[in-house]
Structures are given as C-alpha cells and as structure tokens.
C-alpha positions as CSV (number, residue, x, y, z in Angstrom):
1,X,263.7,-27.7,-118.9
2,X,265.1,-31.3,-120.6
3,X,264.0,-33.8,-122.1
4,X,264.9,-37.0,-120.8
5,X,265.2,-40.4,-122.2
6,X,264.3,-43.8,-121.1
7,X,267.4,-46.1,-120.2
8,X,265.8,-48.9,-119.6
9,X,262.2,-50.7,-118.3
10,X,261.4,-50.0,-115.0
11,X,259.4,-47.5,-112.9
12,X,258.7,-43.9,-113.7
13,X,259.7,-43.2,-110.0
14,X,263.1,-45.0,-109.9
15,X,266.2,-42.7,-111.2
16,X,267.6,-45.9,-112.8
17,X,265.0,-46.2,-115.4
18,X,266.1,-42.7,-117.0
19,X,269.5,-41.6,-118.5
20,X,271.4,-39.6,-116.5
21,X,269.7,-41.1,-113.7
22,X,267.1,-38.1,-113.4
23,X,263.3,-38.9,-112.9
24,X,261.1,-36.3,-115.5
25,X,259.8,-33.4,-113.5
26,X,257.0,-30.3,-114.4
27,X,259.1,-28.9,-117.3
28,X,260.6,-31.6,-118.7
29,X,259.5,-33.4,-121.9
30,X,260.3,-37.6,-121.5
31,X,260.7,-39.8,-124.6
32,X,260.1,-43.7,-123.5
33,X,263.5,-45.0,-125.6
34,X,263.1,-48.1,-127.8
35,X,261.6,-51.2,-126.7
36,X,261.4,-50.2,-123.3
37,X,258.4,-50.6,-121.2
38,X,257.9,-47.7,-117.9
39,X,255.3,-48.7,-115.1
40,X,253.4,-45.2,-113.8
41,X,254.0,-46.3,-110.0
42,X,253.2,-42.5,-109.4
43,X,251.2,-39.8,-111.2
44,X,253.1,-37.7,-113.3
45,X,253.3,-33.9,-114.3
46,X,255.5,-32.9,-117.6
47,X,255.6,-30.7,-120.4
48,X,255.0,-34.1,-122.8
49,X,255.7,-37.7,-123.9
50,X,256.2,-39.4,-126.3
51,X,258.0,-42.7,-128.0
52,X,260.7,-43.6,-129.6
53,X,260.5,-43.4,-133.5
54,X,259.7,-46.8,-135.0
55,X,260.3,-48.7,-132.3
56,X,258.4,-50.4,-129.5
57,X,257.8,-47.8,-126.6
58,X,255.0,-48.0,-123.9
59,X,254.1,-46.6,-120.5
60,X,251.8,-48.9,-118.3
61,X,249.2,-47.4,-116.3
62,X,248.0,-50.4,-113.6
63,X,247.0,-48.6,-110.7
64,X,244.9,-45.3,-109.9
65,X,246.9,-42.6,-111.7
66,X,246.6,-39.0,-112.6
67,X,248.7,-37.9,-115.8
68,X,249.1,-34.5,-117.1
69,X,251.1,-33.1,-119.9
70,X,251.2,-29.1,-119.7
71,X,252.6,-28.8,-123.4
72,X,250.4,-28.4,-126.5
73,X,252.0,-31.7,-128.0
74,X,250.9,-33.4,-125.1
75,X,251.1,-37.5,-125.5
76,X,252.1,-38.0,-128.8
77,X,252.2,-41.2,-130.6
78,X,255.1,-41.0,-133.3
79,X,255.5,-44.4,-135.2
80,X,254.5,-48.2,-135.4
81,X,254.1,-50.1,-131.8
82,X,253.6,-53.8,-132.1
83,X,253.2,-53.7,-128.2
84,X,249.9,-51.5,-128.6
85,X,249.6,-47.8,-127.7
86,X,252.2,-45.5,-126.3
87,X,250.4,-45.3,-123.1
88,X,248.5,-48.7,-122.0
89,X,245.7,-48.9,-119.3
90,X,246.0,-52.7,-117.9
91,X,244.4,-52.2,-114.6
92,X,241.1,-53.1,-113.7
93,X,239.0,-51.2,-111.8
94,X,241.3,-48.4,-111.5
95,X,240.5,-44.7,-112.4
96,X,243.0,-42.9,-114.4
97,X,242.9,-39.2,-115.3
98,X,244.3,-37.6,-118.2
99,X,244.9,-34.1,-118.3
100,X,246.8,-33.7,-122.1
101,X,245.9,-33.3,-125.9
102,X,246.6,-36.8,-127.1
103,X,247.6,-37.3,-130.7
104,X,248.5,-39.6,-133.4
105,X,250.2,-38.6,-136.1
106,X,252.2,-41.0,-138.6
107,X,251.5,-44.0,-140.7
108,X,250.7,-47.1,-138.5
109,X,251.3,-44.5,-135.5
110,X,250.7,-46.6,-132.4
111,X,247.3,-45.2,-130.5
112,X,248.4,-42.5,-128.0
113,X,246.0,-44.2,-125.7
114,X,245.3,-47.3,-125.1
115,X,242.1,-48.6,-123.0
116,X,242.9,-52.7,-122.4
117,X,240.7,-53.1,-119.1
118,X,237.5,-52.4,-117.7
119,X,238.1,-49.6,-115.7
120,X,237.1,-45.6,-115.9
121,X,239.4,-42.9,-117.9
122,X,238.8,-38.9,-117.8
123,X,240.4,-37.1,-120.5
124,X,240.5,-33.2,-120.1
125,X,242.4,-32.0,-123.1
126,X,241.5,-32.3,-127.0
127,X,242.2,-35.7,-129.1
128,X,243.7,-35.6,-132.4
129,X,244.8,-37.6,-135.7
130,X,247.0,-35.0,-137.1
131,X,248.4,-36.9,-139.8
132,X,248.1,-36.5,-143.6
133,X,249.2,-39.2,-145.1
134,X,246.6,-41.1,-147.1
135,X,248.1,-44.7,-145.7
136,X,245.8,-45.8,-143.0
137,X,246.8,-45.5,-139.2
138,X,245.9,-46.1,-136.0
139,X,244.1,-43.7,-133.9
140,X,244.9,-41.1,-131.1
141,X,242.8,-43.1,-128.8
142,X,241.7,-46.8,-129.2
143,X,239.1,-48.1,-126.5
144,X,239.3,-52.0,-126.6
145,X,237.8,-53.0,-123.6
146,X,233.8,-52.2,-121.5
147,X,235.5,-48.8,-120.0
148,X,233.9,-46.0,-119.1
149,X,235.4,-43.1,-120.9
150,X,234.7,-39.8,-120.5
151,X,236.3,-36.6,-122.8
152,X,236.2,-33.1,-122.2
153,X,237.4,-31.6,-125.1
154,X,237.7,-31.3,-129.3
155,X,237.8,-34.8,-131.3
156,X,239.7,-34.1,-134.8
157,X,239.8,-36.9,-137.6
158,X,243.2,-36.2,-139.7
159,X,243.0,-34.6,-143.3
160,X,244.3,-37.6,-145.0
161,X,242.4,-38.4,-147.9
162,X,242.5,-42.4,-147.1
163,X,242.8,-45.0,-144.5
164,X,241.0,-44.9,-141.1
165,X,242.7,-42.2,-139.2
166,X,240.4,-40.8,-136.6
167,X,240.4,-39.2,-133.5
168,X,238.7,-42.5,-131.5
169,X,238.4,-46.2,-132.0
170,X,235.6,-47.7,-129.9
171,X,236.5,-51.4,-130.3
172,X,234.5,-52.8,-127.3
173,X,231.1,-52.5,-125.7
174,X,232.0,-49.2,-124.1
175,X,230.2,-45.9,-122.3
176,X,231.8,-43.1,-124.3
177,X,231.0,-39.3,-123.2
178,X,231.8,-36.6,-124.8
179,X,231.4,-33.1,-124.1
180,X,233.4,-30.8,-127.0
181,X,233.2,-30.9,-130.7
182,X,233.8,-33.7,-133.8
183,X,235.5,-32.8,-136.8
184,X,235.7,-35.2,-139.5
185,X,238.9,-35.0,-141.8
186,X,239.6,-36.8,-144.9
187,X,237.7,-40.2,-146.5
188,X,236.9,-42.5,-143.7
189,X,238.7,-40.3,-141.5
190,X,236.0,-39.6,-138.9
191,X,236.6,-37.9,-135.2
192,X,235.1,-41.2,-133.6
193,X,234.8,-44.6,-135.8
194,X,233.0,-47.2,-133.7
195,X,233.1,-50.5,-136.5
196,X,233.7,-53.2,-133.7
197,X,230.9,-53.4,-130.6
198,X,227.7,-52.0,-129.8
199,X,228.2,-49.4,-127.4
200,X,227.0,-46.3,-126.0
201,X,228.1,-43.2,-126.8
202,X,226.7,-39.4,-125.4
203,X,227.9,-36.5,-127.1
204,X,227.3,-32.8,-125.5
205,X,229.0,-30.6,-128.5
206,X,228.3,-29.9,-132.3
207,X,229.4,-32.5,-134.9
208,X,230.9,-30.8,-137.9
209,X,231.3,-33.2,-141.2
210,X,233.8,-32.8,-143.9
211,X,234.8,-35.5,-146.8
212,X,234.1,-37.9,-143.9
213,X,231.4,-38.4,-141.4
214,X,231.7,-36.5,-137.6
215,X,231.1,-39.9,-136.3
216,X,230.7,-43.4,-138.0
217,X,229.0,-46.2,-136.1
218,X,228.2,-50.0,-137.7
219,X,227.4,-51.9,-134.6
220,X,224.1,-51.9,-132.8
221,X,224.4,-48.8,-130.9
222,X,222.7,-46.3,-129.1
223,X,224.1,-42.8,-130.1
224,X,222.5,-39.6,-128.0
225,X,223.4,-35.7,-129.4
226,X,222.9,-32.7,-127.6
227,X,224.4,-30.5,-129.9
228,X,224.4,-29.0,-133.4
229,X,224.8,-31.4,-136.8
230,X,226.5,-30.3,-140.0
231,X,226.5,-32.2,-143.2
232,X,229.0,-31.1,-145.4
233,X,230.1,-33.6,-148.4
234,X,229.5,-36.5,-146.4
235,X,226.8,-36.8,-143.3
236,X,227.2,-36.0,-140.1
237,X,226.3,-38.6,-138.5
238,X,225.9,-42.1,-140.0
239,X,224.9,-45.4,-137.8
240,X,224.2,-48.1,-140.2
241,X,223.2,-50.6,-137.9
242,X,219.6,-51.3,-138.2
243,X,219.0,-51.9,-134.5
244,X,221.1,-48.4,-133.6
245,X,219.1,-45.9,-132.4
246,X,220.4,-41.9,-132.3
247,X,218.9,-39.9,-130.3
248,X,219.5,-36.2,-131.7
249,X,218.9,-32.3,-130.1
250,X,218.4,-30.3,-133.0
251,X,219.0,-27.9,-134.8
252,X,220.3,-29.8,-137.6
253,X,221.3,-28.4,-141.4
254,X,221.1,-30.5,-144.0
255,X,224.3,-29.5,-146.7
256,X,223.0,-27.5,-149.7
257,X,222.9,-30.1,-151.8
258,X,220.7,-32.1,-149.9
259,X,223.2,-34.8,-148.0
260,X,221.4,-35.5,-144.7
261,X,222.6,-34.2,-141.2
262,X,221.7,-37.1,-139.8
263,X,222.1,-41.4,-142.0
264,X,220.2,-44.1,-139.4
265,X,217.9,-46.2,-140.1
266,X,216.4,-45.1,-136.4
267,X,216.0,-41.7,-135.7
268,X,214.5,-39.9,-132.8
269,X,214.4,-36.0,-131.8
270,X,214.6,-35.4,-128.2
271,X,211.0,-34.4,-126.8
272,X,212.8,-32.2,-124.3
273,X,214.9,-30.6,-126.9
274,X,213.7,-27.8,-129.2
275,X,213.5,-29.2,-132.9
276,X,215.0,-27.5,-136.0
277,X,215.9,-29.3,-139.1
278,X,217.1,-27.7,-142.2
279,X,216.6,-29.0,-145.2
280,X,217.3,-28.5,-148.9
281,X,215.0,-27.9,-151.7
282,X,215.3,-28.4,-155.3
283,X,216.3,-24.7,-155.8
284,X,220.0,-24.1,-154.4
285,X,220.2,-21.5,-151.7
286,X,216.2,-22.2,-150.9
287,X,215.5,-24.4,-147.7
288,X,212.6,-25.8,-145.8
289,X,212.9,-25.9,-141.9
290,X,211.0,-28.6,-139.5
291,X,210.7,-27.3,-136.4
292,X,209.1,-26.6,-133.0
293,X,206.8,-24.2,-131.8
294,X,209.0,-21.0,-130.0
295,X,212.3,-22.1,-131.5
296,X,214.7,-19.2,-133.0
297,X,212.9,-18.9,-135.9
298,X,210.2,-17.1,-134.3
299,X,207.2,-19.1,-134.5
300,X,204.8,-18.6,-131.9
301,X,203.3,-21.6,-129.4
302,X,199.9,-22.8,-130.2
303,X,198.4,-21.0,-126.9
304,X,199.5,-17.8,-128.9
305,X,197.9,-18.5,-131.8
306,X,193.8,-17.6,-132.3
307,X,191.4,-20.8,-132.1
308,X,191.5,-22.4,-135.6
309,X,194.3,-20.4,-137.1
310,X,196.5,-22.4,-138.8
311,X,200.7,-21.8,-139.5
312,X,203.4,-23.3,-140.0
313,X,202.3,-24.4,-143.6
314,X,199.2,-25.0,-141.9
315,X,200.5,-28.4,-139.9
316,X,199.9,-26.4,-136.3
317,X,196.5,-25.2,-135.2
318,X,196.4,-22.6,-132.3
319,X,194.0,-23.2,-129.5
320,X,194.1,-19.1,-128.2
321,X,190.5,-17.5,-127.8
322,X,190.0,-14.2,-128.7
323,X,186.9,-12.3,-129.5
324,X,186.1,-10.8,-132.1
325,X,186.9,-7.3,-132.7
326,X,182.5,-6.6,-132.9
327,X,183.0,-8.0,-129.2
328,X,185.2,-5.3,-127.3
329,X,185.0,-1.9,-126.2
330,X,186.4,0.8,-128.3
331,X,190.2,1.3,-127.8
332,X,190.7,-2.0,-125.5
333,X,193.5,-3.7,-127.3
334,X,193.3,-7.7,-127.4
335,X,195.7,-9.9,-129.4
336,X,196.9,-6.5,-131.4
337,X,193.0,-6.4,-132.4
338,X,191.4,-2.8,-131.2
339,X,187.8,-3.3,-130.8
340,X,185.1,-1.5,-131.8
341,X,181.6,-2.6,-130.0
342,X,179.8,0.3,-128.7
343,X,177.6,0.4,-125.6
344,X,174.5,2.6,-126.6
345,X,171.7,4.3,-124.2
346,X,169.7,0.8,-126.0
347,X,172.4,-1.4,-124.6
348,X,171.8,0.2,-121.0
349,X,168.3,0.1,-120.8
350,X,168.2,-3.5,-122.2
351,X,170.9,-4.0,-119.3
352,X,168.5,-2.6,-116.6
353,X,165.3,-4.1,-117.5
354,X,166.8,-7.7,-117.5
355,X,167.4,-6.5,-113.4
356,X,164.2,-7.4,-111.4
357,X,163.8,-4.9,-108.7
C-alpha cells in the first residue's frame, strides 16, 4: 500500500507519468500532482484519488472506462480547479462506470465529477458535499452536458450554513436517476440543486429535508418520486418552475409546523401508488392524513364497506351489499352482523303452497 504521485501529464498506464515510475495498483491511493492532466487509457482499481491541494489537477475520462475506488474517501475533490472537476468526462458516446463515494469538500473545491459530454455515467457508491464552511463551493458532482446519469446510492448536501454546496449540480438538459436517499444540509445546501436546464430527474429513495430543501429545481422540469418526503424547516421538495411537473408516491409528512412536504406549482400523486399525506393542524402534535383506501392506516376499500356507508370523514362511500340482520338465519355470521330471521311452520306452509303440484 502507497500512495503515488503524478510526475507529470500523460497516461494512467504509462510508468513515466508517476514518480517513481510505478503505475497505481488495487491498494494504492494516487494523488494527480499540480497542474497535471492524466488520460484513463485503461480502467482503473485503487484504494482512492484525489488532487493536488490548490492547484490544477484532472483525470480525463475519453473512452469507455470502468473506475473504482475501494476506500471510503473514494474520489475526493480537495481545493479550487480552474480546469473543471478532478475527474472530467470529455468523450462522447462513451459509457463510464464509477464504482466510488465521490465527494467535495473545501471552499471552491473543484467538482469530484465532472460530466462535459453527452454520454452515459453509472455511479455505484454514495455522493457527498462534506464541507462546512459557509463560503459557497462547488459540488461533488456537476452534470453540464444531456448525459444520462444514473446513481445508486446516498446524495448528502454539506452542513454549511451558506453558499450552494450540494451533493449534485444538474447544469444541462439531463436524465438523472436516482435510486438511494437525499439529505439536505445547510441553507441552500440541497443534495441535488438543478438552477440551470430543464431536465428530468427519477428518484427511487426517500428525500429527507433539513435547513435546506432535499432537492431544489427552478427550470421547467419534470421531477418523479417513488419514495418517502420529509419536511423539516424547509420543504422537501421545491420546483418553482411553473411549467415543472413532480410526480410524487406518497406517503408524505408535512413538518409540524405546517411547512409542506412537497412546494410546486404542479403536483400529481401517482395513481399506481398508494397515497398518504400528513398534514398539520392548528393544534401542535394533532394532524390530518389524505389518503387511499387499504393504505397502512387501516382503512378498508370501498367493496368492504356496506352500500351507503360513509368514512373517511364521510368523503368515501362503500358499495358492499349486505342484508340486513332481519334478513338471515339465526347464527349465520355476515359482515360481523349475526342474523336473527326465523323460519316459522308459517314460513313453510307459505313456502309450499306457492309450489303448484
């Protein structure tokens, strides 16, 4: 185990590129030295990687490329890089797979990731801001072209009270999906922050607010959750645009003091979805639910329910027949009800003469 330095630019897989003249294997972690820019000519397994403090550092991904990072630091972005993120993604066309938490984590940290071409990326590994400072940054991973991006795995805005330090940019006209969690951090801090293109972006995974929103969207959008949504101080989910539309899979909760799960001007619950929404009264600690019939709560279907019987504060009618109780033979059970009709000897012989014999 080493870690081992950049010398110069030049190709991941050439020795000359790396001081000592050793190319980074499985347990080594590689720092891309100042200024220097290394082309991925193969795909690459290390503990982690990372750039040279303050200075210009990048690692070009132009071809179909598989990267993994076993450590937990994974790709890191340390400090400011006027040539764009620590690693770029130039080709088009291409495929690249990540397998590594990516994070960013200073002020004016470069982006861990950087998505500069119309092509498909696959992140397996979570994606964090983990800086504090309440100077604005850049995020862990900034998507600035139509890609296709898809992320398996946590999104985590940083706990900086300031600034716009989250988890993703989505700077172009995108396809963003997302199956894992959002957690917001500090002010404006959101896990994704999509202020640039309309896009589209699918989310399989519960969004969890703090001072910021889970996910903020101003563009045009259309924004699909299968998942749990938490207010907390601030929204969940807000998408100001008013030709956005979110699409959302309750159950939602509404924080106790009444800030919305959900801020859109377009809002739609998914038919296919069952539909709980918590909301708050005027009375602290006392809510009000909207929901569907057969959800958690314990509410039955309308089929369950006798003919004209009213519930759910009387907006559901049930459709069930079910005689009445005058109707059915003693100790039959129907719908809980025991009956009590009786069939007499006067019964009988009215039975028998309506036979014709």
């Amino acid at each position: 185990m080493a870690t081992i330095t950049s010398a110069i630019s030049g190709n991941w897989s050439d020795g000359t590129t790396w001081v000592g003249g050793v190319v980074p294997t499985t347990f080594d972690d590689v720092i891309i030295g100042a200024g220097h820019t290394v082309t991925a000519d193969v795909d690459i397994t290390v503990l982690t990687i990372s750039g040279a403090a303050n200075t210009t550092s990048n690692l070009v991904v132009t071809t179909n490329r598989t990267i993994t990072c076993t450590g937990t630091n994974g790709i890191t972005a340390k400090s400011v890089n006027s040539g764009g993120g620590l690693v770029r993604i130039t080709g088009v066309g291409i495929t690249v797979n990540i397998n590594s938490n990516i994070r960013c984590g200073l002020v004016g940290g470069s982006f861990g990731v950087d998505v500069l071409s119309v092509c498909t990326v696959n992140v397996v590994g979570n994606i964090s801001h983990v800086g504090t400072s309440g100077t604005a940054s850049n995020p862990a991973f900034n998507i600035a072209a139509a890609a296709i991006v898809n992320v398996t795995g946590d999104l985590f805005g940083s706990t900086g009270v300031n600034g716009i330090n989250s988890a993703i940019w989505v700077n172009a006209g995108c396809i963003l999906n997302i199956t894992g969690n959002l957690f917001a951090g500090g002010s404006n801090n959101s896990a994704i922050h999509n202020g640039s293109s309309a896009c589209q972006i699918n989310i399989t995974g519960n969004l969890f607010a703090n001072i910021a929103p889970a996910l903020t969207s101003t563009q045009a959008s259309t924004i699909n959750v299968v998942g749990v949504i938490y207010a907390n101080t601030n929204v969940g989910l807000s998408s100001t645009s008013t030709s956005s539309v979110v699409t959302v899979s309750t159950p939602c909760f509404n924080a106790p003091s009444g800030i919305s799960a959900v801020f859109a001007p377009n809002i739609k619950l998914l038919n296919a979805g069952t539909s709980q929404w918590q909301f708050a009264t005027d009375v602290v600690g006392v809510d009000k639910t909207l929901y569907s019939p057969g959800v958690v709560l314990g509410n039955p279907v309308i089929t369950d329910v006798r003919d004209g019987v009213t519930y759910a504060s009387g907006s559901l009618t049930g459709t069930l027949k079910v005689p009445p109780t005058s109707s059915v033979s003693v100790g039959v059970p129907v719908d809980n009800t025991v009956g009590t009709g009786i069939f007499t000897i006067t019964d009988m012989g009215a039975l028998l003469a309506s036979y014709v014999i």
